[in-house]
MDAnalysis code that builds the backbone (N, CA, C; Angstrom):
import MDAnalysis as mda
import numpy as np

u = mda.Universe.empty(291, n_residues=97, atom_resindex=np.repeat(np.arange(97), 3), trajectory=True)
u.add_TopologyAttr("name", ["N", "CA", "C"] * 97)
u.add_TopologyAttr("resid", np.arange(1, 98))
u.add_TopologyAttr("resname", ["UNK", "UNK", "UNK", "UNK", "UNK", "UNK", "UNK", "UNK", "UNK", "UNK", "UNK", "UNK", "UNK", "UNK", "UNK", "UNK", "UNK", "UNK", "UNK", "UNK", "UNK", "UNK", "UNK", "UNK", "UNK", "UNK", "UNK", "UNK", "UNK", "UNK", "UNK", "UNK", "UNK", "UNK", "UNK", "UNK", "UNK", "UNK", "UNK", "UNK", "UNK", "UNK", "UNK", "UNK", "UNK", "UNK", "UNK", "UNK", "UNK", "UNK", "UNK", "UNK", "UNK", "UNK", "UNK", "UNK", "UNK", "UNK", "UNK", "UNK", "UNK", "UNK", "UNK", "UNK", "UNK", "UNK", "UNK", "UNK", "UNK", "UNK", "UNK", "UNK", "UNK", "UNK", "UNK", "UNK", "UNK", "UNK", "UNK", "UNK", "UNK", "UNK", "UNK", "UNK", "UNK", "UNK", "UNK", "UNK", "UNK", "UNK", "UNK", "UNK", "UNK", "UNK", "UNK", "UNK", "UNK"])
u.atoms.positions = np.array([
    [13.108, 16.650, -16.268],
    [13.506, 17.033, -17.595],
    [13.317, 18.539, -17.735],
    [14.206, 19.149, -18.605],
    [14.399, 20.901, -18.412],
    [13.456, 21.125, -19.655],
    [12.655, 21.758, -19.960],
    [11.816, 22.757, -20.908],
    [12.927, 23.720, -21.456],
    [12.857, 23.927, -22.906],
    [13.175, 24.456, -23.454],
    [12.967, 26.150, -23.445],
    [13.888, 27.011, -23.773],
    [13.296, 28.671, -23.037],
    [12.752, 28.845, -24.082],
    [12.262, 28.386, -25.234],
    [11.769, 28.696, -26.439],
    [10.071, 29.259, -26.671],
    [9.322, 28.435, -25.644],
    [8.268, 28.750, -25.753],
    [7.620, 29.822, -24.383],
    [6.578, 30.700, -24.946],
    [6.062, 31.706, -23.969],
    [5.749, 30.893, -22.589],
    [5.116, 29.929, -22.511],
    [4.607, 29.370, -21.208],
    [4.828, 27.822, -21.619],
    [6.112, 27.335, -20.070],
    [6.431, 26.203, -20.296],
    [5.228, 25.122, -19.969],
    [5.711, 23.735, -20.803],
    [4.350, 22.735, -20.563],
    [4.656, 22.268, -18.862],
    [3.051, 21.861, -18.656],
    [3.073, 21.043, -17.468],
    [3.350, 19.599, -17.295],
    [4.404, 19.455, -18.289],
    [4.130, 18.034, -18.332],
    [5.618, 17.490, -16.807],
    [4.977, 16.362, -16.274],
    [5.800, 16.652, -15.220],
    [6.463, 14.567, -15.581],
    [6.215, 14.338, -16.739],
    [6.851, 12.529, -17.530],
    [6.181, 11.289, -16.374],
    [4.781, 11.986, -16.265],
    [3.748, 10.686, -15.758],
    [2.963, 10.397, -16.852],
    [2.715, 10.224, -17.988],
    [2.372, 10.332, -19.190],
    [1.220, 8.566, -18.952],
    [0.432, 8.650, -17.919],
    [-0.478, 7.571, -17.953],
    [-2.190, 8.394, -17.742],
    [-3.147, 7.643, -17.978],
    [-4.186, 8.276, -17.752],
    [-5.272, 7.841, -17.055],
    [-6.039, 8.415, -16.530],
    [-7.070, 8.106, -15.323],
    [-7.997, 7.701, -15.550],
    [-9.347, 7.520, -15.001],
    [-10.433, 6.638, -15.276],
    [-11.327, 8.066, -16.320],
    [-10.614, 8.680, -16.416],
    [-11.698, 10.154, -16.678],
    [-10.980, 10.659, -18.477],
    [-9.692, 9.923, -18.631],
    [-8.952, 10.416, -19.688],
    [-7.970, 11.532, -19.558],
    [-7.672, 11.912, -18.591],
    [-6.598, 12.799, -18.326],
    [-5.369, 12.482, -17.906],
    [-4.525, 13.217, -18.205],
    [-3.399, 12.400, -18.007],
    [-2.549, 12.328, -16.331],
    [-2.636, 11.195, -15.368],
    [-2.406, 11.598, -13.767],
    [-0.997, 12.743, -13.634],
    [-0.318, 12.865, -14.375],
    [1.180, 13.447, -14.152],
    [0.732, 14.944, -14.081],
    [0.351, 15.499, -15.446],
    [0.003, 16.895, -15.748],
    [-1.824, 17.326, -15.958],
    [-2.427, 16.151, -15.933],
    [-3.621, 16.582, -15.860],
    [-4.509, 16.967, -17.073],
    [-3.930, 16.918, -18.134],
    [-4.563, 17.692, -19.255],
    [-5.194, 16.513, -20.020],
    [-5.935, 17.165, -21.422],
    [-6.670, 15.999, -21.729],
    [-5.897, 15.475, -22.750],
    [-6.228, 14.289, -23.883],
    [-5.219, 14.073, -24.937],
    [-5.603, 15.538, -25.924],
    [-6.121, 15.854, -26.402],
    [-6.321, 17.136, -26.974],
    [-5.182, 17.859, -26.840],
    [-5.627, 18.509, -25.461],
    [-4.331, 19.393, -24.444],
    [-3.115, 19.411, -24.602],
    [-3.210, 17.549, -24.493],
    [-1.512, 17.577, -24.733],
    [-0.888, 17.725, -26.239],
    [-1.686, 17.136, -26.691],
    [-1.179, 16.960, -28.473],
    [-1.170, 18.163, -28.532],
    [-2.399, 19.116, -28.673],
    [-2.299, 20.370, -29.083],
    [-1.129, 21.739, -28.715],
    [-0.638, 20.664, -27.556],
    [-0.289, 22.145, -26.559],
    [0.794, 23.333, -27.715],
    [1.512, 22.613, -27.893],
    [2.413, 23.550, -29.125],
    [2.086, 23.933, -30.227],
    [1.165, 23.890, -30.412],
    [0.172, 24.307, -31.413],
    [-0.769, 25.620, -31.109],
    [-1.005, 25.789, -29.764],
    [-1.690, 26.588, -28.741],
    [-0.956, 28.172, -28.461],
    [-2.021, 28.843, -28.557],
    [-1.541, 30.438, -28.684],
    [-1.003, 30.262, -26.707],
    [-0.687, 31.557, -26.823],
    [-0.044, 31.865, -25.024],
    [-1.208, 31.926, -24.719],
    [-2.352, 32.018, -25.069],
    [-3.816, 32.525, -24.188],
    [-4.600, 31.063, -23.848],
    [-4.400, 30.667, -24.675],
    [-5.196, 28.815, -24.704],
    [-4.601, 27.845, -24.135],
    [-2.741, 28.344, -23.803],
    [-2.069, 27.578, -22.765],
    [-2.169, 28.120, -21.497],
    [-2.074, 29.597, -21.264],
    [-2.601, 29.634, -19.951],
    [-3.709, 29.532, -19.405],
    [-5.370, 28.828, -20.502],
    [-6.691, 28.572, -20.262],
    [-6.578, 27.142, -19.532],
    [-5.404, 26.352, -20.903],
    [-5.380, 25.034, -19.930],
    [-4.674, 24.627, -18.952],
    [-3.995, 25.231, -18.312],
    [-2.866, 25.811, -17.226],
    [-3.809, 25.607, -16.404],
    [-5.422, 27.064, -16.318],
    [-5.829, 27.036, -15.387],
    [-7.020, 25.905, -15.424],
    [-7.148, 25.289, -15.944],
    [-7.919, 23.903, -15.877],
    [-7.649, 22.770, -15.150],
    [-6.395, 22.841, -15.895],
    [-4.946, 21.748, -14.483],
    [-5.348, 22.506, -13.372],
    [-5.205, 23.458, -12.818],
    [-5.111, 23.745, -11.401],
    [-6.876, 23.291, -10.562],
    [-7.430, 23.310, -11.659],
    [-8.986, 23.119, -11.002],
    [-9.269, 22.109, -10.880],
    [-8.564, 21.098, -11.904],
    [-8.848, 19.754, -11.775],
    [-7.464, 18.842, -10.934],
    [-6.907, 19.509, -10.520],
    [-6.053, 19.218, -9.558],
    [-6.562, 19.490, -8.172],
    [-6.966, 20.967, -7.811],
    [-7.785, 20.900, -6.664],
    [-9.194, 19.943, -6.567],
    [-9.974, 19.612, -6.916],
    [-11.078, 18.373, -7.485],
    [-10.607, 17.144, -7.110],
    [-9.080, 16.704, -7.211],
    [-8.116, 15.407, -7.916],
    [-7.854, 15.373, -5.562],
    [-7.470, 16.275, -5.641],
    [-6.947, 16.668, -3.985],
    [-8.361, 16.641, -2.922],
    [-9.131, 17.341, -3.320],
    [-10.346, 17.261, -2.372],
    [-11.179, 16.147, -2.372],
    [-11.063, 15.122, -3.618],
    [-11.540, 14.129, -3.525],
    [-10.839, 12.964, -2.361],
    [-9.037, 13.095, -2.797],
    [-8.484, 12.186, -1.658],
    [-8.745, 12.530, -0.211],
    [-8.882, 13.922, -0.464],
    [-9.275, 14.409, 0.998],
    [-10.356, 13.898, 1.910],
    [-11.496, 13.844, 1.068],
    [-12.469, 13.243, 1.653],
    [-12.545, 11.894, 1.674],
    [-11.785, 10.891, 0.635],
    [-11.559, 9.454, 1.005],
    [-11.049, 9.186, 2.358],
    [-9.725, 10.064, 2.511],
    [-8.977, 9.692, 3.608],
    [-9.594, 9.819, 4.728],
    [-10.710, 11.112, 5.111],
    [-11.419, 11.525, 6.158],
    [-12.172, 10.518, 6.601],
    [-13.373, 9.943, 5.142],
    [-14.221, 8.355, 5.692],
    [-13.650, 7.108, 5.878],
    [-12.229, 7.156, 5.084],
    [-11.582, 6.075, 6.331],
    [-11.630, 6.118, 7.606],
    [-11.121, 7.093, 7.306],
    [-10.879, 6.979, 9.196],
    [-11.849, 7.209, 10.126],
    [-13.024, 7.567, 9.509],
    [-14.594, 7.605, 9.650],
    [-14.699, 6.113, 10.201],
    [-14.576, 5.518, 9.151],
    [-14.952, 4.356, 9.288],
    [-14.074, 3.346, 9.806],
    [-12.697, 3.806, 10.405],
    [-11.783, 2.958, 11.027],
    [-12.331, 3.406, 12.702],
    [-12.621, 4.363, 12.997],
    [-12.927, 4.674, 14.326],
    [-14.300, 4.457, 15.006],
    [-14.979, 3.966, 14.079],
    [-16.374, 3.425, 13.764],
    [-16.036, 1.726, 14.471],
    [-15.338, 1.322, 13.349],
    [-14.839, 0.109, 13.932],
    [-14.426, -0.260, 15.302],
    [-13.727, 0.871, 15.480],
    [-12.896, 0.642, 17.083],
    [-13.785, 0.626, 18.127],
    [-14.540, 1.793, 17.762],
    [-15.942, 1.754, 18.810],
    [-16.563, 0.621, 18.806],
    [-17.100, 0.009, 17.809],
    [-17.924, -1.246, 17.929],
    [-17.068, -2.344, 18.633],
    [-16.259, -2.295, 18.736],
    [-15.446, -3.585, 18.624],
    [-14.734, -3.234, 20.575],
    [-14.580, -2.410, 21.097],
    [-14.615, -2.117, 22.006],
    [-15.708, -2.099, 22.808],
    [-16.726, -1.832, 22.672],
    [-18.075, -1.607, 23.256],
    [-18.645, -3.576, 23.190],
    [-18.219, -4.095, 22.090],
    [-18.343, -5.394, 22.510],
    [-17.263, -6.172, 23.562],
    [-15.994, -5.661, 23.264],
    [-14.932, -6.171, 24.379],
    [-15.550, -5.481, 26.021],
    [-16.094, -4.744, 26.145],
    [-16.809, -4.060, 27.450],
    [-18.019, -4.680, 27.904],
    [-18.593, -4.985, 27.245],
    [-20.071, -6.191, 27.583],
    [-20.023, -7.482, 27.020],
    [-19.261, -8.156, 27.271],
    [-18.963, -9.304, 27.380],
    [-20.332, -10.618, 26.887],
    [-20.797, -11.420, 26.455],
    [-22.050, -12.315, 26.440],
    [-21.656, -13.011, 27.705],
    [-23.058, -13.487, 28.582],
    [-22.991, -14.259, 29.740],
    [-22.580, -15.354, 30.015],
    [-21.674, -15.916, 30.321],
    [-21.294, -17.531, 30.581],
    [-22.842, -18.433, 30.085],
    [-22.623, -19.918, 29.397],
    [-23.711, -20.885, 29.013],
    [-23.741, -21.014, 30.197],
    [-25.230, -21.139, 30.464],
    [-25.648, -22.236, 31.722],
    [-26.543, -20.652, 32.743],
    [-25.925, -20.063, 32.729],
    [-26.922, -18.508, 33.432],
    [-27.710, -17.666, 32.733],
    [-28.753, -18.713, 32.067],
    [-29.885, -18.286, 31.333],
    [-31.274, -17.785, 32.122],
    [-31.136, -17.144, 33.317],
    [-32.646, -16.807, 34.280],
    [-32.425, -15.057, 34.448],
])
């Protein structure tokens, strides 16, 4: 959707208009405040919450970052165990000495 040239600094709204476990909204990031307010908001208080989105977007990113990393932490974790048992085998019943 195109933004209007009307205002000094266009919104971030990018029409994901749902919200996260934290109250922000996942699309553009801002809070309900943020958004209600935004046109209401001098050019200085939209580019404050501009740079808020970007911080809580990097936060939003470094968190998946590190999910994805202990997956696979923990997927290669797996492989090892599970290999290291396919490599030592338990002894046939009956060759208990």
């Amino acid at each position: 959707m195109e933004q209007l040239e009307i205002f000094p600094l266009q919104s971030p709204c990018v029409g994901v208009c749902e919200l996260n476990n934290k109250g922000y909204c996942k699309g553009c990031l801002r809070s309900r405040e943020e958004r209600f307010n935004w046109l209401a908001m001098t050019p200085a208080q939209q580019q404050e919450v501009m740079r808020l989105c970007r911080n809580r977007k990097a936060r939003v990113e470094a968190a998946r970052r590190k999910a994805r990393v202990e997956a696979a932490r923990r997927k290669a974790q797996a492989a090892e165990a599970q290999a290291a048992e396919a490599a030592d085998p338990p002894p046939p019943p009956g060759w208990d000495f």
